[in-house]
PyMOL Python script that loads the backbone (N, CA, C, O; Angstrom):
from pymol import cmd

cmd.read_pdbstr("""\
ATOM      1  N   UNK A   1     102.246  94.100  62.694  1.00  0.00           N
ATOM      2  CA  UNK A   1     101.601  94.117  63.989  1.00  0.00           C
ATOM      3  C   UNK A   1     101.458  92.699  64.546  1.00  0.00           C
ATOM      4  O   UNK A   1     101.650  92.588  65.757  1.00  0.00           O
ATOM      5  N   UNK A   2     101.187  91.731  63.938  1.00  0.00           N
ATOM      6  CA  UNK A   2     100.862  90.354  64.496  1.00  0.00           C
ATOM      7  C   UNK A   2     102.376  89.920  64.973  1.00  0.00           C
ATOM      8  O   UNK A   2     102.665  89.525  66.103  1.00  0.00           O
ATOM      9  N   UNK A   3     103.244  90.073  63.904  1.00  0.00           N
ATOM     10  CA  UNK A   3     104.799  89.181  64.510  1.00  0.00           C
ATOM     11  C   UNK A   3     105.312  90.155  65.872  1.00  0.00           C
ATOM     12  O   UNK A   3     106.313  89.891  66.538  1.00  0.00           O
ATOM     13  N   UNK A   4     104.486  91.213  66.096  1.00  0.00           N
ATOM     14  CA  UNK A   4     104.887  92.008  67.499  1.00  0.00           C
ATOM     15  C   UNK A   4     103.868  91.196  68.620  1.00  0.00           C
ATOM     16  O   UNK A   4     104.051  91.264  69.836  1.00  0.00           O
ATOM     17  N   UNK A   5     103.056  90.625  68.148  1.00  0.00           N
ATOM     18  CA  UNK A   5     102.147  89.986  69.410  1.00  0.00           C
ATOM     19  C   UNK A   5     102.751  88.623  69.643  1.00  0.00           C
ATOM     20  O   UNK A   5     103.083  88.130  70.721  1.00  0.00           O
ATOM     21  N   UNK A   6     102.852  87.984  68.143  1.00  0.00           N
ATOM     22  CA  UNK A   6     103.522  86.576  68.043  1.00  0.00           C
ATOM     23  C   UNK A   6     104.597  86.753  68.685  1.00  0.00           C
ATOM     24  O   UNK A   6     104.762  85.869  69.524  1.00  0.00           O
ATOM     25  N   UNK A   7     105.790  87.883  68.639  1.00  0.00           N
ATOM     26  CA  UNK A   7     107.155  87.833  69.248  1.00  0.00           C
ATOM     27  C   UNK A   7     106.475  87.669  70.909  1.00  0.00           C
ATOM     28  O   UNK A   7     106.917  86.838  71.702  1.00  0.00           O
ATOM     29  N   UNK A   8     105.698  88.320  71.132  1.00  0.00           N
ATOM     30  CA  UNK A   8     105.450  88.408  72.946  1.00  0.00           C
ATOM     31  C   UNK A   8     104.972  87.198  73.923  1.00  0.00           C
ATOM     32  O   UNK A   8     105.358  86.832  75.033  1.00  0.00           O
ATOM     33  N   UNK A   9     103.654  86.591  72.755  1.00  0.00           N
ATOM     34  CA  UNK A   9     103.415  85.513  73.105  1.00  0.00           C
ATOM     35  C   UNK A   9     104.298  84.166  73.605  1.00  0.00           C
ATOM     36  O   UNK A   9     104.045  83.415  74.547  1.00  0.00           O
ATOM     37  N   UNK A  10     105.624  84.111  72.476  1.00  0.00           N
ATOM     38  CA  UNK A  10     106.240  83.398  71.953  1.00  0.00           C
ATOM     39  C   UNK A  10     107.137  83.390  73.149  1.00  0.00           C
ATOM     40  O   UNK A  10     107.653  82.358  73.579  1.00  0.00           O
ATOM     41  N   UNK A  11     107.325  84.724  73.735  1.00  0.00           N
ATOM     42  CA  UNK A  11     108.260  85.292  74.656  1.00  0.00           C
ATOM     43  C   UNK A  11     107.471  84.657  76.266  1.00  0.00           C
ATOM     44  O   UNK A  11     108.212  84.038  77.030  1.00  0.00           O
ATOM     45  N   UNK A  12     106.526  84.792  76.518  1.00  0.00           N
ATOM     46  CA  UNK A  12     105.411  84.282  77.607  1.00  0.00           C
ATOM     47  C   UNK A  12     106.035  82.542  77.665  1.00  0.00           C
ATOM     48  O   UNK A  12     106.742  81.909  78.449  1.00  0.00           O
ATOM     49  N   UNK A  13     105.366  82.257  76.446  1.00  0.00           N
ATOM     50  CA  UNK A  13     105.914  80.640  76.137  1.00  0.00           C
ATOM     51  C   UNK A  13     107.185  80.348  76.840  1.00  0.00           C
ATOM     52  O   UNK A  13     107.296  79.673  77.864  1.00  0.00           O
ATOM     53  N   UNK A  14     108.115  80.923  76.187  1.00  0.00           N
ATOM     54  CA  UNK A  14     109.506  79.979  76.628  1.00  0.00           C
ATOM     55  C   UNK A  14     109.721  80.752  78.159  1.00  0.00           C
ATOM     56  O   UNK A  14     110.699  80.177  78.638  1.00  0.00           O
ATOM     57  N   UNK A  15     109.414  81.430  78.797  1.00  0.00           N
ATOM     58  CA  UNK A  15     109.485  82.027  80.105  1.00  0.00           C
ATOM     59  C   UNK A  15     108.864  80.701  80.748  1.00  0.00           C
ATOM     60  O   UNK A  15     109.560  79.828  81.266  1.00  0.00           O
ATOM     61  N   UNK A  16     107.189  80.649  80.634  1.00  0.00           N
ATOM     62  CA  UNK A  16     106.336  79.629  81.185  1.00  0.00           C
ATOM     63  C   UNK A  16     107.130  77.927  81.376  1.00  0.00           C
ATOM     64  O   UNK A  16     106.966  77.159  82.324  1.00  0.00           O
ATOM     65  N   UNK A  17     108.141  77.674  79.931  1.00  0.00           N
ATOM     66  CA  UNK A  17     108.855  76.301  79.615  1.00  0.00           C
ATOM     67  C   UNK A  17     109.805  76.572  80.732  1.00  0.00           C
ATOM     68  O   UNK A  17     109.863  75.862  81.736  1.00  0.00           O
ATOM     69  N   UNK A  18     110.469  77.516  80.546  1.00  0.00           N
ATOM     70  CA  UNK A  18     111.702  78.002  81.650  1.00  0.00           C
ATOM     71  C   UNK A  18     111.380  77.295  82.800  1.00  0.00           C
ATOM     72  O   UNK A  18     111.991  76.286  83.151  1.00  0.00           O
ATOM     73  N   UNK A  19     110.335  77.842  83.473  1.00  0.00           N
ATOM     74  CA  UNK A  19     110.325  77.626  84.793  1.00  0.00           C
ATOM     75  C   UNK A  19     109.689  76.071  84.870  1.00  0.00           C
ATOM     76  O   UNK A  19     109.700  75.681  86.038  1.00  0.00           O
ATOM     77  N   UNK A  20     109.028  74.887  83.751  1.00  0.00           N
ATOM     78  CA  UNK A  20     108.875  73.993  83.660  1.00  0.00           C
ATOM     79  C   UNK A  20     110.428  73.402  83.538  1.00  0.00           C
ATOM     80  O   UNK A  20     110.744  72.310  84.011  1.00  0.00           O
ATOM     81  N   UNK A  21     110.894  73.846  83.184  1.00  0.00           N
ATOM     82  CA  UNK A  21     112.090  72.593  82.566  1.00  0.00           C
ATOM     83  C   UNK A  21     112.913  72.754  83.917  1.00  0.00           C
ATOM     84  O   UNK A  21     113.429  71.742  84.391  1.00  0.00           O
ATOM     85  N   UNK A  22     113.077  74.113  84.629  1.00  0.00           N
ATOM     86  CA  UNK A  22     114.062  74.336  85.861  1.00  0.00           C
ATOM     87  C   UNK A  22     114.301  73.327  86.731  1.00  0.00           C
ATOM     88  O   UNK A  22     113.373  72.879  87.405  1.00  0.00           O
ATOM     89  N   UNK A  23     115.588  72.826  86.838  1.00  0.00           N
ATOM     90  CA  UNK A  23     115.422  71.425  87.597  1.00  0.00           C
ATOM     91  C   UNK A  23     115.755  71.658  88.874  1.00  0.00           C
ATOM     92  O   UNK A  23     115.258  70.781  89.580  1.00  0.00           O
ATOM     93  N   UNK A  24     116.453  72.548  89.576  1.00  0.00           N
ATOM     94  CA  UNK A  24     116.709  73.442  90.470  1.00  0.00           C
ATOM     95  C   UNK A  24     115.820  73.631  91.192  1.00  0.00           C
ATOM     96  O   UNK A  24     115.930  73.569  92.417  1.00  0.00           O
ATOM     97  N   UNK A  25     114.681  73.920  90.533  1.00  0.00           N
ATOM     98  CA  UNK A  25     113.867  74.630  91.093  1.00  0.00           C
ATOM     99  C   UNK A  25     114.121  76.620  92.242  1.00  0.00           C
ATOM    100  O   UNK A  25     113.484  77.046  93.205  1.00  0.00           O
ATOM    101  N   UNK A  26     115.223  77.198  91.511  1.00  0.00           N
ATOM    102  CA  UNK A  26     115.470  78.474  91.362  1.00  0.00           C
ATOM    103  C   UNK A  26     114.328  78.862  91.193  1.00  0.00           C
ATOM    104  O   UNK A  26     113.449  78.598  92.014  1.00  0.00           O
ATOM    105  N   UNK A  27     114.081  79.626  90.003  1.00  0.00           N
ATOM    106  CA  UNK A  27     113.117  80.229  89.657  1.00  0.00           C
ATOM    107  C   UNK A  27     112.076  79.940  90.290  1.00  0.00           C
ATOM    108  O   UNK A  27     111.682  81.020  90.729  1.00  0.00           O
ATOM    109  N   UNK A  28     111.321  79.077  90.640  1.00  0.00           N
ATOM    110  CA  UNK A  28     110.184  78.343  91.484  1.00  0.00           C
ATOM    111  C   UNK A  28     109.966  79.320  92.600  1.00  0.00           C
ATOM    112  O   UNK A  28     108.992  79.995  92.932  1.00  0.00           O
ATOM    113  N   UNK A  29     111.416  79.156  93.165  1.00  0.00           N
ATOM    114  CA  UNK A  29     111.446  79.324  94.817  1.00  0.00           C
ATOM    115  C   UNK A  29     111.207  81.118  94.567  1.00  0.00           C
ATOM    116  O   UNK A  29     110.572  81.747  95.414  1.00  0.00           O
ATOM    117  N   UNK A  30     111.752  81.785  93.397  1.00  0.00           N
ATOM    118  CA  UNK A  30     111.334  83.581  93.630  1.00  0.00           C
ATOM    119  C   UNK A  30     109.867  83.646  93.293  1.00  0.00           C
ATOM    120  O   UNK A  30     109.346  84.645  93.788  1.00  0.00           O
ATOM    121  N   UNK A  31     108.907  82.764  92.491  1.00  0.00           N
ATOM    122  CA  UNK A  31     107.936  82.824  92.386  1.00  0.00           C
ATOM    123  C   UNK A  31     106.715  82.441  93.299  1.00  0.00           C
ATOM    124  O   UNK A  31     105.517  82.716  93.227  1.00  0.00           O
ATOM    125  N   UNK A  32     107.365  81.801  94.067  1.00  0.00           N
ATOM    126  CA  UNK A  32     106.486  81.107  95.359  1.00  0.00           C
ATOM    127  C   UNK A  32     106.524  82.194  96.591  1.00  0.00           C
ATOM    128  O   UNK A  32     105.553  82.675  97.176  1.00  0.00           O
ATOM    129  N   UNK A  33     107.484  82.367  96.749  1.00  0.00           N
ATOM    130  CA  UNK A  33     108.150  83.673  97.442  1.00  0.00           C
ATOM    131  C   UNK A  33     107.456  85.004  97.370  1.00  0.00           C
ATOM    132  O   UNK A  33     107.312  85.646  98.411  1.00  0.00           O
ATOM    133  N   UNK A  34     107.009  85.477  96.205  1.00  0.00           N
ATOM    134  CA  UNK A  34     106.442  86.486  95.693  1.00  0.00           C
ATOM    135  C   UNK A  34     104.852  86.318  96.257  1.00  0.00           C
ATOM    136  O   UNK A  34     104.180  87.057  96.978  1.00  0.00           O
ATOM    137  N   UNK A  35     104.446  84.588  95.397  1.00  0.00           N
ATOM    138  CA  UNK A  35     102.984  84.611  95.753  1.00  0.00           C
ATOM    139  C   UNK A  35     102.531  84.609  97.211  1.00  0.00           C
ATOM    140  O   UNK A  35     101.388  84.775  97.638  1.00  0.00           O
ATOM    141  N   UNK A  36     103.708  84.376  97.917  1.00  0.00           N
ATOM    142  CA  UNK A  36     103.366  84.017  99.249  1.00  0.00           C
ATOM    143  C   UNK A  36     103.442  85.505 100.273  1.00  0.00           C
ATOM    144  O   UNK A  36     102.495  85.723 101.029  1.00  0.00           O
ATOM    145  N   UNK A  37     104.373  86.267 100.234  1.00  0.00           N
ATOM    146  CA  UNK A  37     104.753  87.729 100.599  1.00  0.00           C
ATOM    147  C   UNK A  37     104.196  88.784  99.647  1.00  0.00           C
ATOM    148  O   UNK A  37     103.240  89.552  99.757  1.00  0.00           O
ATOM    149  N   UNK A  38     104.839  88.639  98.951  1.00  0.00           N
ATOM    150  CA  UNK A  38     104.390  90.370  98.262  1.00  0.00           C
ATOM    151  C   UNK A  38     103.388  90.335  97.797  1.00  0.00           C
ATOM    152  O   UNK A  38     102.975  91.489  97.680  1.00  0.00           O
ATOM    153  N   UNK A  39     102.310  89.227  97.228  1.00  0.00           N
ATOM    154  CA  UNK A  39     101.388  89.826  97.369  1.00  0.00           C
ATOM    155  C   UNK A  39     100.506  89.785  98.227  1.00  0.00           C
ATOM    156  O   UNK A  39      99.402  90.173  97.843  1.00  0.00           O
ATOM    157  N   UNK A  40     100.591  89.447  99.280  1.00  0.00           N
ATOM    158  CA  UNK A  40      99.497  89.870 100.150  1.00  0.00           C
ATOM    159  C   UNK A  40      99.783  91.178 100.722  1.00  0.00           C
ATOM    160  O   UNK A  40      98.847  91.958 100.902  1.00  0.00           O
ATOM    161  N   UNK A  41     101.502  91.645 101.163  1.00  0.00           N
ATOM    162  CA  UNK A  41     102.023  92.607 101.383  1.00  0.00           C
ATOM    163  C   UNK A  41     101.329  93.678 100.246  1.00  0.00           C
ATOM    164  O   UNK A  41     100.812  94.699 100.698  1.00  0.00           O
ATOM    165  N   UNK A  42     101.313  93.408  98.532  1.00  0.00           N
ATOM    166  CA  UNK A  42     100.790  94.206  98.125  1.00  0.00           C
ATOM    167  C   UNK A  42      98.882  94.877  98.284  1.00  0.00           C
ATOM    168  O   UNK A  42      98.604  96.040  97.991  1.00  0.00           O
ATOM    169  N   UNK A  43      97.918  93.952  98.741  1.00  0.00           N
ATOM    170  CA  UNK A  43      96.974  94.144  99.136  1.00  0.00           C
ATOM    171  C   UNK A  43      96.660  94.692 100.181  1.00  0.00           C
ATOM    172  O   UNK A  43      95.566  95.230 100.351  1.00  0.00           O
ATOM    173  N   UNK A  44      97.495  94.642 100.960  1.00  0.00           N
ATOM    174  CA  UNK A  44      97.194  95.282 102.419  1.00  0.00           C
ATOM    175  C   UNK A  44      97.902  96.972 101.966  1.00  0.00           C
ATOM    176  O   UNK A  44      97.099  97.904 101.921  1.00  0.00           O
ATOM    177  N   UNK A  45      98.915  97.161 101.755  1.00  0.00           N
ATOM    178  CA  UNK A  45      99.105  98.316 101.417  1.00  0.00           C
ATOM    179  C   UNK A  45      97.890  98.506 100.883  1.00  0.00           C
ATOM    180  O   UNK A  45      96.937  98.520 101.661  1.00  0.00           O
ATOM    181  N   UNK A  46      97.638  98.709  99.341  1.00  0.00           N
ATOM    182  CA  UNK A  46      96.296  98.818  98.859  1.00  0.00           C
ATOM    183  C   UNK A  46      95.254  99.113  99.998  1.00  0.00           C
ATOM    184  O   UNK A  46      94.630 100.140  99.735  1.00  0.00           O
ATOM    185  N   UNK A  47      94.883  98.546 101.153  1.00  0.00           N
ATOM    186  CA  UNK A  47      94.044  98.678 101.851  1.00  0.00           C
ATOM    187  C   UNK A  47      94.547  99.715 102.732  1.00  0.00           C
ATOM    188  O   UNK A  47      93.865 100.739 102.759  1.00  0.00           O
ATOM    189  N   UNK A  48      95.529  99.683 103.417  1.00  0.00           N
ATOM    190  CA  UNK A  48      96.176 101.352 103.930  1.00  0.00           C
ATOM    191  C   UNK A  48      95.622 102.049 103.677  1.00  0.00           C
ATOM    192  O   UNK A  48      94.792 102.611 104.390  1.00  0.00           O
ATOM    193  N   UNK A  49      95.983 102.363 102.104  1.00  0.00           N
ATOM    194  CA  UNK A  49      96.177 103.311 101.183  1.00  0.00           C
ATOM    195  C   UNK A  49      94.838 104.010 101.102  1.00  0.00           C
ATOM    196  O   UNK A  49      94.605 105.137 100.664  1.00  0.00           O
ATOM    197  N   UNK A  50      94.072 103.194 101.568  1.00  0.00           N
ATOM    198  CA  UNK A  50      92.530 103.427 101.402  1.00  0.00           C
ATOM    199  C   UNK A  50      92.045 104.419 102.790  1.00  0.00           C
ATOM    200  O   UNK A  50      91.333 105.415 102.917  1.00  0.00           O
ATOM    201  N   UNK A  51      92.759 103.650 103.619  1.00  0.00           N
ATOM    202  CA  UNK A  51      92.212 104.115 104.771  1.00  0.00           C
ATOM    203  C   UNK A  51      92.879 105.020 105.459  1.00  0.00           C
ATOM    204  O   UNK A  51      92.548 105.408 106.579  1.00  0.00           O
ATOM    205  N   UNK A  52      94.349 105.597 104.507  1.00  0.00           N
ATOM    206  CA  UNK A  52      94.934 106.862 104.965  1.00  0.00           C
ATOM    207  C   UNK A  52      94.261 107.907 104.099  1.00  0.00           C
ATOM    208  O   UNK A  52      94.076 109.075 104.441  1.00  0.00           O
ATOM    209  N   UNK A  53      93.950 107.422 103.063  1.00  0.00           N
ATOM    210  CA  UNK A  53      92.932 108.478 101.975  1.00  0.00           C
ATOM    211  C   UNK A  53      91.591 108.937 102.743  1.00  0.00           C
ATOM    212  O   UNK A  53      91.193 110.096 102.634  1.00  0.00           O
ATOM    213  N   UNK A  54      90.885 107.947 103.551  1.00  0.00           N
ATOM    214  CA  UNK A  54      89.640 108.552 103.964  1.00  0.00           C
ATOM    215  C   UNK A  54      89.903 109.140 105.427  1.00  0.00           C
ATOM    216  O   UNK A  54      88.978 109.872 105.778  1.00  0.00           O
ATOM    217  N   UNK A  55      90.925 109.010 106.370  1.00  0.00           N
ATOM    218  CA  UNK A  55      91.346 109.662 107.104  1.00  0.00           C
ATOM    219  C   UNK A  55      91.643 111.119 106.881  1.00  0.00           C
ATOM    220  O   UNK A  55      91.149 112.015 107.566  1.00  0.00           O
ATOM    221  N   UNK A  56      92.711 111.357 105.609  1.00  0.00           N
ATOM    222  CA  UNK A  56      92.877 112.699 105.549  1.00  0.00           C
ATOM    223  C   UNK A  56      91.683 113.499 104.857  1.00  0.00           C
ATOM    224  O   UNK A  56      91.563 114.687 105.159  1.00  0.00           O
ATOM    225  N   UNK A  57      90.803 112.935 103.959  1.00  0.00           N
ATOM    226  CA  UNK A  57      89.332 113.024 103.980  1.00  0.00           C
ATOM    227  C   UNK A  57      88.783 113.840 104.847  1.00  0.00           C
ATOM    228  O   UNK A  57      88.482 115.025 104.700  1.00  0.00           O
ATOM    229  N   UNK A  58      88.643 113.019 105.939  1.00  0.00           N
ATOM    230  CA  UNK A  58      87.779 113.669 107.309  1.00  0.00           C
ATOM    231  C   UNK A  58      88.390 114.323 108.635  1.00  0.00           C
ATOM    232  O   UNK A  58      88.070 114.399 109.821  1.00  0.00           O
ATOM    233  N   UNK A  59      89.292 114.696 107.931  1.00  0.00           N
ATOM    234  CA  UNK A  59      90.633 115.520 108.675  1.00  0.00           C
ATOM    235  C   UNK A  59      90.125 116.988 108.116  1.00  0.00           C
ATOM    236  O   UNK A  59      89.695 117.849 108.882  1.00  0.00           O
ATOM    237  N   UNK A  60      90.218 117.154 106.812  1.00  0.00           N
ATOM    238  CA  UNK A  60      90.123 118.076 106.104  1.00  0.00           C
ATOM    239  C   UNK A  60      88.686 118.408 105.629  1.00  0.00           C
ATOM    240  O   UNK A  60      88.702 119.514 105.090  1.00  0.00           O
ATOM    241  N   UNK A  61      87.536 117.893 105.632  1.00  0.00           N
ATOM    242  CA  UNK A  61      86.108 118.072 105.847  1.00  0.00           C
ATOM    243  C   UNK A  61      85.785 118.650 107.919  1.00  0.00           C
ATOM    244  O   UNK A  61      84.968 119.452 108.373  1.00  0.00           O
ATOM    245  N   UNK A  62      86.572 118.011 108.451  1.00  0.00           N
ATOM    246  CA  UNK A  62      86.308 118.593 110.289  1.00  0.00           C
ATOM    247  C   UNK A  62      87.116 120.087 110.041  1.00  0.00           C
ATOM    248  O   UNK A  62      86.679 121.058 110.658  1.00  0.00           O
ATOM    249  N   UNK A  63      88.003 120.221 109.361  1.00  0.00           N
ATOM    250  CA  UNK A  63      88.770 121.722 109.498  1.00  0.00           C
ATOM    251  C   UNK A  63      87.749 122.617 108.336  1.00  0.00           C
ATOM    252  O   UNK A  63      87.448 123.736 108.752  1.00  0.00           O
ATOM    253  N   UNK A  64      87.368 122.373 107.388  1.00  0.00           N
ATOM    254  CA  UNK A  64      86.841 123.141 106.856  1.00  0.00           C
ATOM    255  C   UNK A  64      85.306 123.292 106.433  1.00  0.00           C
ATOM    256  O   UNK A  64      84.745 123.887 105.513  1.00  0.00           O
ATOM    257  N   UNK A  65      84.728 122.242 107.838  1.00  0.00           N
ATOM    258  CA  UNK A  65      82.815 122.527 107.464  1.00  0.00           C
ATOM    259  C   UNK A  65      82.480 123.862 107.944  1.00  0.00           C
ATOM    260  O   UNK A  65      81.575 124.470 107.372  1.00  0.00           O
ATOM    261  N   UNK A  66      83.241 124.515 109.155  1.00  0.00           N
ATOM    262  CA  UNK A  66      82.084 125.877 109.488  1.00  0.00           C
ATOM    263  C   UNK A  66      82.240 126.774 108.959  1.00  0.00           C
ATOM    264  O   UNK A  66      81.816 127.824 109.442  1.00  0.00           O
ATOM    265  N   UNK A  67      83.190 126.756 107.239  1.00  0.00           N
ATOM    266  CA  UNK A  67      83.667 127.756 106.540  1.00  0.00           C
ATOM    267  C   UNK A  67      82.667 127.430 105.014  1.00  0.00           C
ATOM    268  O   UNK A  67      82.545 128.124 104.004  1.00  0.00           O
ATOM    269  N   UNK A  68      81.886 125.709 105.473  1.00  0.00           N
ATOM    270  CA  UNK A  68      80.644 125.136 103.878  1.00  0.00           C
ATOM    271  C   UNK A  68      79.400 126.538 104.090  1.00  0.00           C
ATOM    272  O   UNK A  68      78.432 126.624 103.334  1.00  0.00           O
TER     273      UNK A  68
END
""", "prot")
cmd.dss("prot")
cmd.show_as("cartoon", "prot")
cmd.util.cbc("prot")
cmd.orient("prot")
């Protein structure tokens, strides 16, 4: 069990060196990219998501209160 955590860790490590040693700066630019777009793109969905949930909510509580 440990050389399965050690393998992952180990795996984190040289990913983390990767993008240190990149002289390019490749890798950089998909990670900056990401932090900069998708996720805020991913939070706002998230927030949609919220507010198409309590929409159909009270869509479906107005069609079916004079039947509570």
């Amino acid at each position: 069990m440990r050389r399965r955590g050690a393998a992952k860790v180990n795996a984190l490590l040289r990913c983390a060196l990767r993008f240190h040693r990149d002289e390019r700066g490749d890798a950089l630019e998909y990670v900056l990219v990401a932090a900069v777009f998708v996720l805020p793109l991913m939070a706002l969905f998230d927030k949609l998501k919220d507010i198409l949930g309590d929409y159909f909510a009270m869509i479906s509580f107005y069609v079916g209160w004079p039947f509570l």
